[in-house]
GUKOL-416387 format. One line per field, with one value per residue (C-alpha): residue number from 1; chain; y, x negated, z negated. Coordinates in nm, 3 decimals. Last residue first. Layout:
<sites>
n NUM ...
chain A ...
north Y ...
east X ...
up Z ...
</sites>
This chain:
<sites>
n 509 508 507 506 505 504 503 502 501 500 499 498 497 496 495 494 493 492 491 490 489 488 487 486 485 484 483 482 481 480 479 478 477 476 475 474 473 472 471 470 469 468 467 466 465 464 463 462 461 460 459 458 457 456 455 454 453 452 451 450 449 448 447 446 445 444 443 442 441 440 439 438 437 436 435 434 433 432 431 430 429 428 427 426 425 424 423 422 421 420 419 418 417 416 415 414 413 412 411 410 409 408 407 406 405 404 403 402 401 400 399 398 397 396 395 394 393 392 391 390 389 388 387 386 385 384 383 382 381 380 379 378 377 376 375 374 373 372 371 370 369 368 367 366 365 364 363 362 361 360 359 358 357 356 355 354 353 352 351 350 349 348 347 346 345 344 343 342 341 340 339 338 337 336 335 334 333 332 331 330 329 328 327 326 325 324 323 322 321 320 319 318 317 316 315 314 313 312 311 310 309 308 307 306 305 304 303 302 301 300 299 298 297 296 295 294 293 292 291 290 289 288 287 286 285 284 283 282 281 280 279 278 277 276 275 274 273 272 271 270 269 268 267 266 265 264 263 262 261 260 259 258 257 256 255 254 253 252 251 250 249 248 247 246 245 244 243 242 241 240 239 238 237 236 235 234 233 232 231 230 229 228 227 226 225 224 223 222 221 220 219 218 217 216 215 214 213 212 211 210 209 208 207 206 205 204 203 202 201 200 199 198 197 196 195 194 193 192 191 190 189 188 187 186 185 184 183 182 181 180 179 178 177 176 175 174 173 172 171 170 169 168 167 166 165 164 163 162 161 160 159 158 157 156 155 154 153 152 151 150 149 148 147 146 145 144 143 142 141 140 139 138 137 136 135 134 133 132 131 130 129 128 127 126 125 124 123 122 121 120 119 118 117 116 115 114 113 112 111 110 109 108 107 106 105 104 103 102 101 100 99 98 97 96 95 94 93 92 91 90 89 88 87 86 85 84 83 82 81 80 79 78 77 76 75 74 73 72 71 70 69 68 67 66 65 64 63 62 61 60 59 58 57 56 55 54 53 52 51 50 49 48 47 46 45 44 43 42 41 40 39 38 37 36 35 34 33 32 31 30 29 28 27 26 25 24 23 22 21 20 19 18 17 16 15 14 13 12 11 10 9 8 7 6 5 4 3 2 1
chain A A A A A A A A A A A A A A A A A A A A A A A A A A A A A A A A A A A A A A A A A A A A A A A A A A A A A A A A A A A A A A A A A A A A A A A A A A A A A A A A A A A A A A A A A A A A A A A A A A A A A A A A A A A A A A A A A A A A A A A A A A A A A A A A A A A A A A A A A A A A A A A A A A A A A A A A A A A A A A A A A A A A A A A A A A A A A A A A A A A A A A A A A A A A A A A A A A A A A A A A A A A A A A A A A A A A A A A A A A A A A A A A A A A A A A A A A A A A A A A A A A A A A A A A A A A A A A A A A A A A A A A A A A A A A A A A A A A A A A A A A A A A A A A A A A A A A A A A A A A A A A A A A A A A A A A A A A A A A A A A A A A A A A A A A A A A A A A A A A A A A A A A A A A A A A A A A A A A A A A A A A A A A A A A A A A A A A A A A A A A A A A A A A A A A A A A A A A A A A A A A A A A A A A A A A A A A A A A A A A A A A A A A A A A A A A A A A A A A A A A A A A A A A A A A A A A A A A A A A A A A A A A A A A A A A A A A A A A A A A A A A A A A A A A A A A A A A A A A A A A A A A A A A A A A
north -1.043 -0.905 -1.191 -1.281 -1.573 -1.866 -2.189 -2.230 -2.557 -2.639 -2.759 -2.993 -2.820 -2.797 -2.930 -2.864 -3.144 -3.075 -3.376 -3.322 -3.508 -3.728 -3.555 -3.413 -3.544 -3.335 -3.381 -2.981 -2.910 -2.640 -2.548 -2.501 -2.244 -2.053 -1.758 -2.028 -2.169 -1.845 -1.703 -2.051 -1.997 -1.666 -1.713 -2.043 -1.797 -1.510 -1.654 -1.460 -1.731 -1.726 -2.058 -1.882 -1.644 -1.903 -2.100 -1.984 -1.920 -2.260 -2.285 -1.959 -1.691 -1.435 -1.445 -1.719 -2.030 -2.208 -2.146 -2.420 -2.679 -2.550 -2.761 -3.059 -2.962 -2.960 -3.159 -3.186 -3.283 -3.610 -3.420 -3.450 -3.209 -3.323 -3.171 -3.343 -3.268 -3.272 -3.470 -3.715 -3.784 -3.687 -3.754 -3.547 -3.581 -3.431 -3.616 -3.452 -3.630 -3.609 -3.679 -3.301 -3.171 -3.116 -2.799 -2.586 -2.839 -2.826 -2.507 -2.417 -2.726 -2.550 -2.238 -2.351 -2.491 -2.128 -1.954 -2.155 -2.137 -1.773 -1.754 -2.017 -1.815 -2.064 -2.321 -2.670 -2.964 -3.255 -3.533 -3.777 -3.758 -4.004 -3.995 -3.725 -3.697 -3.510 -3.635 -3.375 -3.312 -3.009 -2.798 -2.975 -2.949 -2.603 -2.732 -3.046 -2.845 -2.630 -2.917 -3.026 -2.757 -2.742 -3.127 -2.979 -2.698 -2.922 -3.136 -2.877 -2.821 -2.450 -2.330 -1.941 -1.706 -1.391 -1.323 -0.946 -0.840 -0.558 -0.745 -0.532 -0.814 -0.971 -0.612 -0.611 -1.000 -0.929 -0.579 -0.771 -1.044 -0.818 -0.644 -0.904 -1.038 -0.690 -0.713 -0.979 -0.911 -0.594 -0.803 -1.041 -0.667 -0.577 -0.968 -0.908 -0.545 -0.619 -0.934 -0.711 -0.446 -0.734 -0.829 -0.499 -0.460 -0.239 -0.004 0.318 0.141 0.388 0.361 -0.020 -0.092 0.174 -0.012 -0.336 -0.217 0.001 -0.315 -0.527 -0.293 -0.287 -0.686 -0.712 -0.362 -0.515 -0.882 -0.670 -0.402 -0.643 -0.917 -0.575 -0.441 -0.767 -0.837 -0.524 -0.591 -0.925 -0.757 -0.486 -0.759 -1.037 -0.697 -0.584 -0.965 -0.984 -0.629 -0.760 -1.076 -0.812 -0.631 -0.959 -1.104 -0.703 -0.713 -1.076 -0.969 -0.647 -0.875 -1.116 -1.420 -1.335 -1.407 -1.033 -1.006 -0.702 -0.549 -0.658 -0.492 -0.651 -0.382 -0.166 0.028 0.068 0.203 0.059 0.353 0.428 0.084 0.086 0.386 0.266 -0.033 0.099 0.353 0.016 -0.156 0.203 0.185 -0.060 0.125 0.448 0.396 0.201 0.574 0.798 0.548 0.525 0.932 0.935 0.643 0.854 1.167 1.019 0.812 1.165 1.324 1.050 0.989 1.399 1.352 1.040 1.075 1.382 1.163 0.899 1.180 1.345 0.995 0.957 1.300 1.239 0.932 1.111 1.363 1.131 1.152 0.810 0.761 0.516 0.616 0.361 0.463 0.275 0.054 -0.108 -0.121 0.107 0.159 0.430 0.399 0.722 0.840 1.196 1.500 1.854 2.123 2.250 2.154 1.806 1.675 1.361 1.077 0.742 0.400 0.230 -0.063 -0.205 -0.351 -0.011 0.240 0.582 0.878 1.140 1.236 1.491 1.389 1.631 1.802 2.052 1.832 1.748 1.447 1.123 0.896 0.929 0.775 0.761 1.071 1.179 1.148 0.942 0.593 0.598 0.761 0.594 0.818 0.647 0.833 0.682 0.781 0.425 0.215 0.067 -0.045 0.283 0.237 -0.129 0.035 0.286 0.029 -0.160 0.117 0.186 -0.128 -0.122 0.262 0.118 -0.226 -0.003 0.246 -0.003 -0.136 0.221 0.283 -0.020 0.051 0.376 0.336 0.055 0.213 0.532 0.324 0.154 0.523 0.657 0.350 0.383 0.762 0.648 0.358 0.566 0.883 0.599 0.534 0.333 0.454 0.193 0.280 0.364 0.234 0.472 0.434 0.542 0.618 0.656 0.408 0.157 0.232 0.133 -0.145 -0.316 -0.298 -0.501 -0.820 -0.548 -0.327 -0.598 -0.728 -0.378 -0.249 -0.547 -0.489 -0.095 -0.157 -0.419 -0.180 0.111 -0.165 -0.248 0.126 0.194 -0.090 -0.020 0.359 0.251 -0.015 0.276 0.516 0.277 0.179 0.543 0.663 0.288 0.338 0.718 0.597 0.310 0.521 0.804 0.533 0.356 0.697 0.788 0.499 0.484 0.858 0.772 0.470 0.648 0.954 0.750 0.603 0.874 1.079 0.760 0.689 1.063 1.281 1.481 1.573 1.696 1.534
east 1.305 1.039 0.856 0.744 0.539 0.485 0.347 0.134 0.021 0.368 0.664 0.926 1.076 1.397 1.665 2.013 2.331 2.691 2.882 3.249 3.572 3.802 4.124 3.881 3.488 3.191 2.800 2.686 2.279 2.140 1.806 1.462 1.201 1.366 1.453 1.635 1.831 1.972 2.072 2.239 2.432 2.539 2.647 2.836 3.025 3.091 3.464 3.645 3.817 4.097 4.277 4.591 4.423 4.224 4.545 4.616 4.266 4.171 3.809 3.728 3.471 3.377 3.003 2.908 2.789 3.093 3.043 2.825 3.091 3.356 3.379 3.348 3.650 3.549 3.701 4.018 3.916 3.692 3.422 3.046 2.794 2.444 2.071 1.785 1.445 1.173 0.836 0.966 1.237 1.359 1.719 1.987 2.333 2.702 3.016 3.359 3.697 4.050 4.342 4.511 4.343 3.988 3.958 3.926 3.701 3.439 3.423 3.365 3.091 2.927 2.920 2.783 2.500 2.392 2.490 2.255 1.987 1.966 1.981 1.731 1.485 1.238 1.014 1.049 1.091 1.285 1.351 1.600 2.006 2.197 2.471 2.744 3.081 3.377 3.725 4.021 4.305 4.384 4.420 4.081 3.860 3.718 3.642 3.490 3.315 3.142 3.007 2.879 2.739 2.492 2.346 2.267 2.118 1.873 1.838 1.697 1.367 1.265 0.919 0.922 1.022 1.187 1.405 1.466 1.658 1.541 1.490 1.767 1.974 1.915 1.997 2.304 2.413 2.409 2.629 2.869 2.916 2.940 3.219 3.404 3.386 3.444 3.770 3.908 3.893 4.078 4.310 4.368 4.382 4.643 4.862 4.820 4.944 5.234 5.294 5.246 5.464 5.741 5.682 5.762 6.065 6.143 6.378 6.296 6.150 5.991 5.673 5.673 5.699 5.494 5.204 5.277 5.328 4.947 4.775 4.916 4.790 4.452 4.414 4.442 4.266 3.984 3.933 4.022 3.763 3.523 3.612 3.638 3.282 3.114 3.246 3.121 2.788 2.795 2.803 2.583 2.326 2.368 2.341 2.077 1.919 1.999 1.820 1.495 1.489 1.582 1.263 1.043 1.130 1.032 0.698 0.620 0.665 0.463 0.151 0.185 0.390 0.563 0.922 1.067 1.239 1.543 1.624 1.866 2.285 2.482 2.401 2.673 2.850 2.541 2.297 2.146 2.041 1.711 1.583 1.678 1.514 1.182 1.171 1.165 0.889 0.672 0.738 0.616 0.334 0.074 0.176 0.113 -0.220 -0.333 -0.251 -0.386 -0.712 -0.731 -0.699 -0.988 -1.182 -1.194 -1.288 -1.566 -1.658 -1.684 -1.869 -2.160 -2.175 -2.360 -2.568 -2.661 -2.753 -2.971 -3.166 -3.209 -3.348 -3.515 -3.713 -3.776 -3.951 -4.181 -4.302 -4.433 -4.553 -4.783 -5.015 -5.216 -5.553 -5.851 -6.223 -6.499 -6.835 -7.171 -7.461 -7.479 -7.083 -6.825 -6.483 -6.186 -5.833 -5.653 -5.291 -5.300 -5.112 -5.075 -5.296 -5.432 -5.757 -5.656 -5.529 -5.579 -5.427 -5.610 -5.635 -5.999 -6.105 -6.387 -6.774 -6.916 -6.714 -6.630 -6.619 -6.744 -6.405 -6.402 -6.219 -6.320 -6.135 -6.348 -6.331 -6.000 -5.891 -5.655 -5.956 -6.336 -6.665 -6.999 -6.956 -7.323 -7.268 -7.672 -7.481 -7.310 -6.951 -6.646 -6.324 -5.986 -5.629 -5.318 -5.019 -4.847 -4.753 -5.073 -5.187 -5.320 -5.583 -5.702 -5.783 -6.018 -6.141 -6.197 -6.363 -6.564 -6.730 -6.779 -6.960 -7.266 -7.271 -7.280 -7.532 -7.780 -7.829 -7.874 -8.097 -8.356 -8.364 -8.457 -8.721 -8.913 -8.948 -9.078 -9.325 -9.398 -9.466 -9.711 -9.903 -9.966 -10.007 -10.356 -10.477 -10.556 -10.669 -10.939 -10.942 -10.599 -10.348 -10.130 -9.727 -9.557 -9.216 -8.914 -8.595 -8.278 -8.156 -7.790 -7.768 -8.029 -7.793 -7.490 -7.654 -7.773 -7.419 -7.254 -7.192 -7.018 -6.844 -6.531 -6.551 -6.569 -6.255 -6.040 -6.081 -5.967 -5.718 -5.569 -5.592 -5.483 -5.119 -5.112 -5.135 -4.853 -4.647 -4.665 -4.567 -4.257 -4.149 -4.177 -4.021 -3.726 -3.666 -3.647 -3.379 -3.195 -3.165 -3.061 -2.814 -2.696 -2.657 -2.483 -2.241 -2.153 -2.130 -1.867 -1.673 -1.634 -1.523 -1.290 -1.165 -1.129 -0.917 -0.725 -0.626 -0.534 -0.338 -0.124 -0.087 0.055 -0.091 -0.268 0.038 0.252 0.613
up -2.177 -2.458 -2.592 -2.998 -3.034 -3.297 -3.240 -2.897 -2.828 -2.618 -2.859 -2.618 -2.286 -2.310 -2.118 -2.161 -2.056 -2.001 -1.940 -1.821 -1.792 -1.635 -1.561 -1.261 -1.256 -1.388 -1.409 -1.530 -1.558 -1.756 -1.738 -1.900 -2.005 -2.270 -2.115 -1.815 -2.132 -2.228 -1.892 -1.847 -2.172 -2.105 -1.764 -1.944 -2.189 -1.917 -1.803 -2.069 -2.257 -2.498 -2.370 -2.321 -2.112 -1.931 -1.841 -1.494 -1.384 -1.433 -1.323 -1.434 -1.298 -1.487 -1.427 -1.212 -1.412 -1.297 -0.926 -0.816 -0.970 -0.811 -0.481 -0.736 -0.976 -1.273 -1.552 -1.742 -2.106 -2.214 -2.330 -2.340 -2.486 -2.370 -2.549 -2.373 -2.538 -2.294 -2.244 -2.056 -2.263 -2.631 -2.719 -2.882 -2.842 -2.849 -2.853 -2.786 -2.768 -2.698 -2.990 -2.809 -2.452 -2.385 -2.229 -2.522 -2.699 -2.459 -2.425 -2.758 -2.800 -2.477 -2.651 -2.951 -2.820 -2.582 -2.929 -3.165 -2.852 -2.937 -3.280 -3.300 -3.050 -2.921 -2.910 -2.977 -3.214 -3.129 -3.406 -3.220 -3.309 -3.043 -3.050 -3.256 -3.289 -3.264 -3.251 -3.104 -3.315 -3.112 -3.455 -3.617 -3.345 -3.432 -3.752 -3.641 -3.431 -3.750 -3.895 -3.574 -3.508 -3.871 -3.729 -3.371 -3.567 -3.775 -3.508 -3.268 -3.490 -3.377 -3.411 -3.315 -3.023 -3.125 -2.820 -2.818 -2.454 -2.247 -1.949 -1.710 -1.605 -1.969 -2.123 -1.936 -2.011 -2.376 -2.294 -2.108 -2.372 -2.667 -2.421 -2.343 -2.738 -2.858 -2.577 -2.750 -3.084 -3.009 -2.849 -3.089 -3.418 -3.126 -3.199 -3.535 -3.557 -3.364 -3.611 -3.919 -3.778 -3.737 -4.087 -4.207 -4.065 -3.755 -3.742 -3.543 -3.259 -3.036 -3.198 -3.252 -2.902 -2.764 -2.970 -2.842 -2.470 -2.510 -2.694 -2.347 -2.139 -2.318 -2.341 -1.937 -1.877 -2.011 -1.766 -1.497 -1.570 -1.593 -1.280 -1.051 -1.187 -1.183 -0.807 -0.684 -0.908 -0.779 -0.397 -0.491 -0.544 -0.322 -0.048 -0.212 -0.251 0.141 0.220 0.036 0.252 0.589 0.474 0.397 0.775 0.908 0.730 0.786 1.172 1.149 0.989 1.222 1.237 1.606 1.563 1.699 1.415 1.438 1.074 0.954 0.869 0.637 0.384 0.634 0.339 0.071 0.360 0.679 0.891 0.752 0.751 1.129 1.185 0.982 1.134 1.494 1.408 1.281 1.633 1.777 1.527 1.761 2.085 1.939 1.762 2.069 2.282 2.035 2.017 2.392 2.425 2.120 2.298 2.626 2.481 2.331 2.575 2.765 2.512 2.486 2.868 2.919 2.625 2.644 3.056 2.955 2.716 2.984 3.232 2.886 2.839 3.210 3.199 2.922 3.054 3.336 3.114 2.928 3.222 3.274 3.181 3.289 3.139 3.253 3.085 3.274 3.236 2.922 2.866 2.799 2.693 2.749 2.741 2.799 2.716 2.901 2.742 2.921 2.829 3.199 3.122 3.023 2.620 2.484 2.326 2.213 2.391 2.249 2.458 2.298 2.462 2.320 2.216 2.359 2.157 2.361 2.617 2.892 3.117 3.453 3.684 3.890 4.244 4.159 3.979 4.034 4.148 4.013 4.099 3.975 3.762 3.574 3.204 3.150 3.064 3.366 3.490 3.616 3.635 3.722 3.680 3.709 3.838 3.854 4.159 4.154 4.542 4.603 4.321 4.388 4.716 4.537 4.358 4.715 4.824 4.560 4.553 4.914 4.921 4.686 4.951 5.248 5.038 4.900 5.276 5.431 5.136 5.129 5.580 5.499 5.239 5.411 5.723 5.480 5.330 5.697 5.833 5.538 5.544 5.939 5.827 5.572 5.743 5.991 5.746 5.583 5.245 5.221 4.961 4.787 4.836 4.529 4.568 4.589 4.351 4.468 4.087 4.189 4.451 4.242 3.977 4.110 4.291 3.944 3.816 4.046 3.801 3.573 3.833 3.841 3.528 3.405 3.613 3.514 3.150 3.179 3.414 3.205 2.883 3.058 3.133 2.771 2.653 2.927 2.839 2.474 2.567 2.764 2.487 2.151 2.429 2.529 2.148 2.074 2.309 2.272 1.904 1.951 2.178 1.993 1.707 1.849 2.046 1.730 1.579 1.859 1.850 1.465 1.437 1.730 1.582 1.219 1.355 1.597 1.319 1.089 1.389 1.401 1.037 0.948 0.749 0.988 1.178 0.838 0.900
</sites>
């Protein structure tokens, strides 16, 4: 058996093919779904910092610049030199004690930015310059580092990408107000780095699930086909000598189990099968070699006799032309049955009034009845028009008025009818000959089989006239039904169904 042909490889195949783009996908879903999220956050968080920084520094504003401007008043000049350095002193009092106080409350604010700083987990980076460029206060930098960044609006947070000195990538949010620039950035590197960690962790999990799901797969595969590896043995054990032979059911209705019960169902029609044709075979050539041997005695007879008469060769000739007879009917019958078993058969379907030919039989029983002195008649006669070969359902009639009369003994009688009911036409040939015998009633549609063996020779049948005659009625659409009792009688009745919308077709069975 080729490897990659087989069901196992073939499913394993698929699974692992569907494992690992299920995990390709979700990992390049999750790769790019983490950055889109990471870099939202980050823009979201700038944005926070940004907001919270101005409202912080806003209502403070005026000390910035008084620290960075340190404004001195103009002191008035007195005339005299007195006047003059007492002046000079108090201005410069004055000067002192403004910039001690503007510098505890300058060096607060940044303080507690600069604590607002340590307390964020993140690398960020903080530079706070006014209107004029000059830095007010920076976090995250060197002495040299600088952001150098023009396009800052007014009153709006704008987040855009830039590049430092050293040519790595910052996200930044910048805004500004009337009195100062507040830039906050974050390097993008950081984010690069957990993005190739996860990356890395793809690339190393991917494989191995791989692996894992291909060794599952082989293993799934196996366990699901042993059950199907078990069939197949079986199946290819039973042959023509042990047909007797199933398959074992486990009883679970799955799809194995309806398997299995519809292999041992196919193994009983074999087995139905080669048993009729067994049967068929043995019933055939017993019913021919009957006829044969006694054409091959005859014959002998008159060869080795030197001195027969002429009348005697006519008889030996009679009785062989019987025979021949005989075995045209047997094998007319055999070959009918043949193309039936094998759907070859020509039925010419057309518009068939059954009264007509019920009407044309019993002319022809009466002559058929004549020897045995047996009374035909007919019942009821109803107008029944149907569809169907006429040929056909001539023979299927006429072979149940044959019977009828062979097995009704001398002054008996025979009565066919025709009625219409419920839609059908009911044809019944009754007799009042020997009857069925009830454990044989199943059985008389079987091919060669005879309910008097005995007398079936003498009789001139060949036990394939009611096969025929079922096989004929089933074509047809309808069945044949047998109500017998012994030394009583029989009533065989056909039903048809009546003319459907369709007139005239022609079917291949």
């Amino acid at each position: 058996m080729n490897f990659r042909r087989s069901i196992r490889f073939k499913l394993t195949l698929y699974y692992s093919l569907i494992v690992g783009g299920t995990l390709l996908g979700f990992a390049v879903v999750s790769y790019f779904y983490t950055e889109q999220n990471l870099m939202t956050s980050l823009d979201r968080s700038l944005y926070q910092e940004v907001v919270w920084l101005k409202n912080f520094i806003e209502p403070q504003a005026k000390r910035v610049r008084a620290k960075k401007q340190r404004v001195k008043p103009k002191p008035q000049i007195p005339k005299d030199k007195k006047s003059l350095k007492q002046e000079i002193r108090k201005s410069d009092e004055i000067e002192l004690r403004n910039i001690d106080s503007v510098d505890v409350e300058f060096d607060a604010i940044w303080n507690q930015i600069y604590e607002h700083t340590l307390l964020t987990p993140k690398k960020q980076i903080i530079q706070i310059k006014d209107r004029n460029g000059d830095i007010l206060y920076k976090s995250g930098l060197t002495k040299e580092e600088d952001i150098q960044f023009d396009d800052v609006p007014v009153d709006i947070t704008k987040l855009v990408t830039i590049w430092n000195a050293q040519g790595q990538p910052l996200r930044l949010a910048v805004s500004q107000d009337r009195s100062m620039k507040v830039y906050v950035a974050y390097p993008i590197s950081e984010i690069n780095d957990l993005l190739n960690n996860l990356f890395s962790i793809f690339i190393f999990l991917i494989p191995v699930a791989l692996i894992v799901s291909i060794g599952g797969g082989w293993f799934l595969a196996a366990r699901s086909l042993k059950p199907v590896d078990d069939i197949t043995r079986t199946a290819r054990a039973i042959t023509a000598q042990n047909l007797d032979r199933r398959i074992q059911y486990t009883g679970i209705d799955d799809e194995l189990g309806r398997l299995v019960a519809i292999f041992n169902e196919m193994i009983s029609r074999l087995q139905l099968s080669f048993s009729q044709i067994q049967q068929f075979s043995s019933d055939a050539s017993h019913e021919l070699r009957t006829p044969l041997t006694i054409m091959r005695g005859e014959l002998e007879l008159a060869l080795r006799s030197k001195r027969n008469s002429p009348e005697e060769y006519r008889k030996i000739l009679s009785s062989a032309l019987e025979e021949t007879i005989r075995m045209t009917t047997i094998v007319d019958n055999l070959l009918t049955l043949t193309k039936a078993d094998m759907g070859t058969s020509y039925i010419k379907m057309q518009d068939v009034w059954l009264r007509t030919i019920i009407q044309e039989l019993f002319e022809d029983s009466e002559i058929l009845a004549e020897r045995k002195k047996i009374s035909v008649s007919i019942g009821s006669l109803d107008d029944t028009l149907v569809v169907g070969d006429p040929v056909r359902l001539r023979q299927l009639f006429l072979n149940l008025i044959d019977n009828a009369i062979k097995y009704t003994p001398q002054h008996g009688t025979v009565q066919m009818s025709l009625m219409r009911e419920n839609g059908s036409a009911k044809i019944s040939v009754k007799d009042s000959g020997i009857g069925i015998p009830k454990d044989d009633l199943e059985k008389i549609f079987d091919r060669f089989y005879r309910v008097d063996k005995a007398r079936s020779r003498e009789l001139g049948g060949s036990g394939l006239g009611l096969s025929i005659s079922k096989w004929i009625a089933e074509i047809h659409g309808g069945t044949i039904a047998v109500q017998s009792e012994v030394n009583r009688g029989s009533v065989f009745t056909v039903s048809l169904p009546l003319k459907p919308q369709v007139s005239q077709m022609e079917i291949f069975h």
